[in-house]
C-alpha positions as CSV (number, residue, x, y, z in Angstrom):
1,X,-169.3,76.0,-122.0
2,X,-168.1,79.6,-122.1
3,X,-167.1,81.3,-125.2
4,X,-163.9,83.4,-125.3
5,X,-164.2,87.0,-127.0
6,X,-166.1,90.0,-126.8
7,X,-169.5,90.7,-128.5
8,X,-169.9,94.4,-129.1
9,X,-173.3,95.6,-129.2
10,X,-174.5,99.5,-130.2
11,X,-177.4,101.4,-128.2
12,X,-179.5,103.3,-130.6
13,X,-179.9,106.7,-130.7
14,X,-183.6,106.2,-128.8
15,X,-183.4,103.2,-126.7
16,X,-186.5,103.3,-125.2
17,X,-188.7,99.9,-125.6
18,X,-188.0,96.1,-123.9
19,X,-188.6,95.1,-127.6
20,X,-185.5,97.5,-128.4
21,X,-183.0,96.3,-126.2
22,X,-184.5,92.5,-127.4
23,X,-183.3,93.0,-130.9
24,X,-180.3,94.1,-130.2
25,X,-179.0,91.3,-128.1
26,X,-180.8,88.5,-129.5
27,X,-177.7,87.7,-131.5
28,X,-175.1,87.4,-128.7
29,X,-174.0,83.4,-128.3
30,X,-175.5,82.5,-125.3
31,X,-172.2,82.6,-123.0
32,X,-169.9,84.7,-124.0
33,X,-167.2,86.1,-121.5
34,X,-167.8,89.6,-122.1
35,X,-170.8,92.0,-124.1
36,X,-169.4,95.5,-125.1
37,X,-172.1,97.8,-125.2
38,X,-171.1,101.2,-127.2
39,X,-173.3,103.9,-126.1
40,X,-172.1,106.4,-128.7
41,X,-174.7,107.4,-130.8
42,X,-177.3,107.3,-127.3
43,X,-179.3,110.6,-126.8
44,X,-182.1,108.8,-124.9
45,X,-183.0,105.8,-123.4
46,X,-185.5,104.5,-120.5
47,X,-185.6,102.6,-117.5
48,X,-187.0,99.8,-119.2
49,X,-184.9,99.2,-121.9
50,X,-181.8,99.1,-119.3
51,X,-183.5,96.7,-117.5
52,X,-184.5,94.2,-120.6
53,X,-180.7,94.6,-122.0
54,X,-179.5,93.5,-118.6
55,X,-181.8,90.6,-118.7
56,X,-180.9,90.0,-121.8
57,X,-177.1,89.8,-121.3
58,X,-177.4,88.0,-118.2
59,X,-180.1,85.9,-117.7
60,X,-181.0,84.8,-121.3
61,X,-177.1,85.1,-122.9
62,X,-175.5,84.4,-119.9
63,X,-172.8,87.1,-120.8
64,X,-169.8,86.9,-118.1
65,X,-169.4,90.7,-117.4
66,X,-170.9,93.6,-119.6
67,X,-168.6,96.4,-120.8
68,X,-170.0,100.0,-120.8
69,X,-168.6,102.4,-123.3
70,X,-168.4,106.0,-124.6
71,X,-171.1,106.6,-121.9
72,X,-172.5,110.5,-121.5
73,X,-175.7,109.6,-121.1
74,X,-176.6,110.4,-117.4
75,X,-180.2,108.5,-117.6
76,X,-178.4,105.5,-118.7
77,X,-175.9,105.4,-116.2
78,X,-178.2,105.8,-113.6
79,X,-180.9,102.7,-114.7
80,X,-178.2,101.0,-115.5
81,X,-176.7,101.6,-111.4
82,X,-179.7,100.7,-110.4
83,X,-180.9,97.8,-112.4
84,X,-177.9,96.3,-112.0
85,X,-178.2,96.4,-108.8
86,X,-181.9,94.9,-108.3
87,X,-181.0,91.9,-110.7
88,X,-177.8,91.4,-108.8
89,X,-175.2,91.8,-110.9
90,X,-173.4,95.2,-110.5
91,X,-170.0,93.8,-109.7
92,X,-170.1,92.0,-113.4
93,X,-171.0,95.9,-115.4
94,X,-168.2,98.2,-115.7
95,X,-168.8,101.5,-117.4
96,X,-165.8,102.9,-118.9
């Protein structure tokens, strides 16, 4: 059954750890139509924490689509172009 509504999730400032990314997803319903992530207080991240939050949102939460916003981190933007794309799911992130 999917949930209507948006979960809105915020990126730390340092988003660097699987664990990270873990905690703050963990307490999205488990399908939900959209996640909002708010990148605005982002000044670093890694690879690996885009990678887990994807997971996270897709795999484990089974989140329809995942909204990107307030974005100016160019690290982000690119693990997140490219995990998207190895976990097969690009066409369901929009960055705003």
């Amino acid at each position: 059954m999917t949930q209507t509504g948006s979960n809105v999730i915020t990126v730390p400032p340092l988003a660097g750890t699987r664990n990270r990314a873990y905690a703050i997803a963990r307490n999205i319903p488990e399908g939900v139509d959209t996640v909002t992530v708010d990148c605005v207080d982002l000044l670093a991240c890694t690879g690996s924490f885009v990678d887990e939050l994807l997971r996270q949102v897709f795999r484990y939460r089974k989140a329809g689509e995942m909204r990107v916003i307030r974005l100016s981190d160019d690290d982000f933007r690119r693990f997140l172009d490219r995990q998207a794309a190895s976990h097969r799911v690009s066409d369901r992130v929009v960055i705003e």
